[in-house]
C-alpha positions in Angstrom: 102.7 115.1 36.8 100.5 112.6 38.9 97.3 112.9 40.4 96.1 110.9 43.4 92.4 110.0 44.4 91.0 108.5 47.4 87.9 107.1 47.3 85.2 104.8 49.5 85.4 106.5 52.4 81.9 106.6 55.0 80.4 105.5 57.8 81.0 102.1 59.6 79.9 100.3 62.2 82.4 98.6 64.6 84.0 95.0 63.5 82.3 96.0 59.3 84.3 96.2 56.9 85.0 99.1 54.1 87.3 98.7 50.8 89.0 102.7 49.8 90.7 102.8 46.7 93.2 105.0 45.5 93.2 106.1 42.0 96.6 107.7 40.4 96.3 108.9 37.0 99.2 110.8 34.9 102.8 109.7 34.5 102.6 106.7 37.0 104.7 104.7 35.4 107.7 102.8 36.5 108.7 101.7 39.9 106.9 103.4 42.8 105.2 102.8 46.5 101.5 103.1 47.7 101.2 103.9 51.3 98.2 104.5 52.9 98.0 106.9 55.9 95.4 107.6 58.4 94.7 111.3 60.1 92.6 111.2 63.5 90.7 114.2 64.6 93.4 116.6 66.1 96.4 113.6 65.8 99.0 114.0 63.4 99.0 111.8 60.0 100.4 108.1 60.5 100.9 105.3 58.5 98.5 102.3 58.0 100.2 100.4 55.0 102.6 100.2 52.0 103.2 98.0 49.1 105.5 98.2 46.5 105.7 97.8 42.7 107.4 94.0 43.5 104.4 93.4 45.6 106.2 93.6 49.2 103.4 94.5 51.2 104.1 96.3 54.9 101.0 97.4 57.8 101.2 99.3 60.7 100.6 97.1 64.1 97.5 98.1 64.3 96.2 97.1 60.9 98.3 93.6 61.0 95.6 90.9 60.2 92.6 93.3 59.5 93.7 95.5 57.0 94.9 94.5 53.0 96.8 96.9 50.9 96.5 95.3 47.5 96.7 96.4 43.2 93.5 96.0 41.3 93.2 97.1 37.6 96.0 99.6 36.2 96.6 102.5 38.6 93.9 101.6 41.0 95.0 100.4 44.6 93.0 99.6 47.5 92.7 99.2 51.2 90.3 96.4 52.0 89.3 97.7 56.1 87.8 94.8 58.0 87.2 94.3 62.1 87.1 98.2 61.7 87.6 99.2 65.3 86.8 102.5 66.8 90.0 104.2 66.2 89.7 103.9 62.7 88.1 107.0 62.5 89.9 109.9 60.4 91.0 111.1 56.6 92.7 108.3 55.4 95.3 109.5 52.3 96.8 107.6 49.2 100.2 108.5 49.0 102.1 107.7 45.5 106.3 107.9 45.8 107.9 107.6 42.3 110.9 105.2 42.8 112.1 105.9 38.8 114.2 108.5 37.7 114.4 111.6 37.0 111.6 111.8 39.9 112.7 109.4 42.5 111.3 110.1 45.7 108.7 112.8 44.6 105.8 112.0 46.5 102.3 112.3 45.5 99.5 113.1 47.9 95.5 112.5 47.4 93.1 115.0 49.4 92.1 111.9 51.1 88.7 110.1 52.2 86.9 110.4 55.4 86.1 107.3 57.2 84.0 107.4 60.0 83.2 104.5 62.8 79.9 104.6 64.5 77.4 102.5 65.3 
């Protein structure tokens, strides 16, 4: 089993800068994809970023040039946020998705972290 945890979520001002991470503890082992996703008050849940156990590294539009999905020490991922703009606000989630047998595909959700712009 795997467990996902967001984390680093608050308040920001627009154009600051906040780093989440995303922590995934249990049988993470393997090949796999981190995506981050991004829920707006009363929108559906859409995709900010992905990066992959070889390092490929993929952003919505809107995060292209602001936002950097990146690995930091075993099992710990972040998303470094900068020129935050308004619509940044929402839950943003850590998604896990085990690319190794016998649970390929099996995705893994975190309960997420609110991040909030305001000045």
């Amino acid at each position: 089993q795997v467990t996902v945890v967001e984390s680093g979520g608050g308040l920001v001002e627009p154009g600051g800068s906040l780093r989440l991470s995303c922590e995934v503890s249990g049988d993470a082992s393997g090949v796999y994809v981190i995506r981050w996703h991004r829920q707006a008050p009363g929108k559906e849940r859409e995709f900010v970023a992905f990066i992959g156990t070889g390092g490929t590294r993929e952003y919505a539009d809107a995060a292209k040039g602001r936002f950097t999905i990146s690995r930091g020490a075993r099992n710990l991922w972040y998303l470094q946020m900068n020129k935050v703009k308004w619509g940044a606000t929402g839950v943003y989630y850590c998604e896990y998705e085990s690319r190794t047998i016998p649970t390929y595909g099996k995705e893994f959700w975190g309960r997420g972290t609110q991040v909030t712009v305001s000045s």
